[in-house]
C-alpha positions as CSV (number, residue, x, y, z in Angstrom):
1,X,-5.1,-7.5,-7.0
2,X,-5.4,-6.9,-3.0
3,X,-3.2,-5.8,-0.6
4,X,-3.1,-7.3,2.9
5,X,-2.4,-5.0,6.1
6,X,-1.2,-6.8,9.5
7,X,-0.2,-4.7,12.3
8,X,-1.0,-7.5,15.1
9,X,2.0,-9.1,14.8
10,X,4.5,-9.3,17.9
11,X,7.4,-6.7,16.9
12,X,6.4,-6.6,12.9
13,X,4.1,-5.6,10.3
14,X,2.9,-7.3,7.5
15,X,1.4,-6.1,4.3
16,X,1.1,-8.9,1.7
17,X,0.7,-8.0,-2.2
18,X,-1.4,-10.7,-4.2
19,X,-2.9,-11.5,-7.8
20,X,-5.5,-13.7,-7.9
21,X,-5.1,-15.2,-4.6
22,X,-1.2,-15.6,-5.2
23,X,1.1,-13.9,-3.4
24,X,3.1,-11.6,-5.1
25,X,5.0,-10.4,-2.4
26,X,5.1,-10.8,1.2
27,X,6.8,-7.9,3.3
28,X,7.3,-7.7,7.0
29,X,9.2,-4.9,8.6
30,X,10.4,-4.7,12.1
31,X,7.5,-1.6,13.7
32,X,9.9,-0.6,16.9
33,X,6.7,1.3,17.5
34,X,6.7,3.3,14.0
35,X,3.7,1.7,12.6
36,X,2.1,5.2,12.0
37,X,5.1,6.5,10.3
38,X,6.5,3.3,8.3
39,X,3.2,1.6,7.0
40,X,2.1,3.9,4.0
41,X,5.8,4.5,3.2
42,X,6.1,0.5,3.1
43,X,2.7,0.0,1.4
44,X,4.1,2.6,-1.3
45,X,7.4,1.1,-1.9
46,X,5.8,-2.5,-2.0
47,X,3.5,-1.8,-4.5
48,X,6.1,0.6,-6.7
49,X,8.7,-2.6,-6.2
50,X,5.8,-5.0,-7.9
51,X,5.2,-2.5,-10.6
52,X,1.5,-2.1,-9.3
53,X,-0.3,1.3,-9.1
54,X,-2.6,2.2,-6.3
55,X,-5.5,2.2,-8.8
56,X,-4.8,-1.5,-9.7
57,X,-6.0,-2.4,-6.7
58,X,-9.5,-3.8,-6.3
59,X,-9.9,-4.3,-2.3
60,X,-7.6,-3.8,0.8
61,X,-8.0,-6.9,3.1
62,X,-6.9,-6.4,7.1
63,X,-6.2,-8.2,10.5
64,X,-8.6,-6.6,12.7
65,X,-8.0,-8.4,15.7
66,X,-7.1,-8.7,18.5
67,X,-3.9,-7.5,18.8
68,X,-2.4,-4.0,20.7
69,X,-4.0,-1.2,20.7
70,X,-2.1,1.1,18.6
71,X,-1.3,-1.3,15.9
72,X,-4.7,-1.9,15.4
73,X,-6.0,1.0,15.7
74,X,-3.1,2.4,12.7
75,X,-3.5,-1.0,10.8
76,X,-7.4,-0.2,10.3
77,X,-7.3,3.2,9.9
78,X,-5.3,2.9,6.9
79,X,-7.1,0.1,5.2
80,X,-10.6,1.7,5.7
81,X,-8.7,5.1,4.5
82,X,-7.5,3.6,1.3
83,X,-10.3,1.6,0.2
84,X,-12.5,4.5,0.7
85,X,-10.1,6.5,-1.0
86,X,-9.8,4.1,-3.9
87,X,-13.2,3.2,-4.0
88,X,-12.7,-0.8,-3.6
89,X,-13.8,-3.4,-0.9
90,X,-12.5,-3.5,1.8
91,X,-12.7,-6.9,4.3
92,X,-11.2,-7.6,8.1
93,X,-10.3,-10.8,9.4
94,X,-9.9,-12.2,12.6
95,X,-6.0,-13.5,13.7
96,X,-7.6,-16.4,15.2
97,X,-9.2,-17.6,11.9
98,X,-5.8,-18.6,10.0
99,X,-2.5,-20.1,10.9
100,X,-0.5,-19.5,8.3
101,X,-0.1,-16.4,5.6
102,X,-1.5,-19.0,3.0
103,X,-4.8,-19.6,5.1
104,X,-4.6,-15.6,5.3
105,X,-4.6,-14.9,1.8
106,X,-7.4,-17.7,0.8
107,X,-9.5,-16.6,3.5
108,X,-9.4,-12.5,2.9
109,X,-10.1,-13.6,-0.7
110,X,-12.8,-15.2,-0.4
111,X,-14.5,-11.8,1.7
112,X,-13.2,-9.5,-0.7
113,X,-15.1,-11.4,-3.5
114,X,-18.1,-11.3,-1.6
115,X,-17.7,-7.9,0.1
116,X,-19.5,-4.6,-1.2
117,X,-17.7,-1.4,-1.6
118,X,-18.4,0.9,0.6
119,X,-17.8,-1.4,3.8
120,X,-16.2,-0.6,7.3
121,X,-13.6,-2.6,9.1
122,X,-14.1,-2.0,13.0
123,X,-11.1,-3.6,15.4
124,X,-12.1,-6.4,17.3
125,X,-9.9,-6.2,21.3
126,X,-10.8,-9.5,23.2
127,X,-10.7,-7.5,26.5
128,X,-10.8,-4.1,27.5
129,X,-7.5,-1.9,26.0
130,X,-4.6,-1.0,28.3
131,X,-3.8,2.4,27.2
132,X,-0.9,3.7,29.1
């Protein structure tokens, strides 16, 4: 089972539940720049809501870039943080190498099979960050 994490949407996150490579659930929540304090609370209830504990998880699979700062920066953070936590793989993606959540989903499979525990997910900016 791996979770998906996606904070480079426009407006939302994303945090996709699956089972061998089916998705078992798909969630996206409006961020209204919260992702910091709504992402483990919706990671939580989207795993309770499926029945899944934490510890059924075998890898954590994230959008890495590029996307805004923050959500990036939040969105990696906490997939790094609970693989290592968990001691699974742990596998980022670019959002310019899918098009739709099902090309998602095939594609952070296939790293998380090949992945090694113990990996690091950096964020990927395609230019220089704004911070305001």
């Amino acid at each position: 089972m791996y979770l998906i994490i996606n904070t480079t949407l426009n407006q939302v996150c994303q945090a996709i539940l699956t089972n061998n490579g089916q998705v078992m659930e798909n969630r996206i929540w409006p961020m209204e720049r919260k992702q910091a304090e709504q992402l483990l609370t919706q990671v939580d209830l989207l795993l309770r809501q499926n029945g899944v504990k934490k510890e059924q998880l075998k890898g954590i699979g994230v959008v890495n870039g590029p996307g805004g700062f923050s959500g990036l920066r939040i969105g990696i953070t906490v997939a790094n943080t609970l693989a290592f936590g968990l001691g699974v793989k742990v596998a980022g993606i670019k959002s310019d190498q899918f098009k739709t959540d099902q090309q998602l989903v095939k594609k952070i499979t296939a790293k998380l099979e090949k992945a090694e525990k113990g990996g690091l997910i950096l964020p990927y900016y395609d230019k220089e960050p704004n911070i305001t």
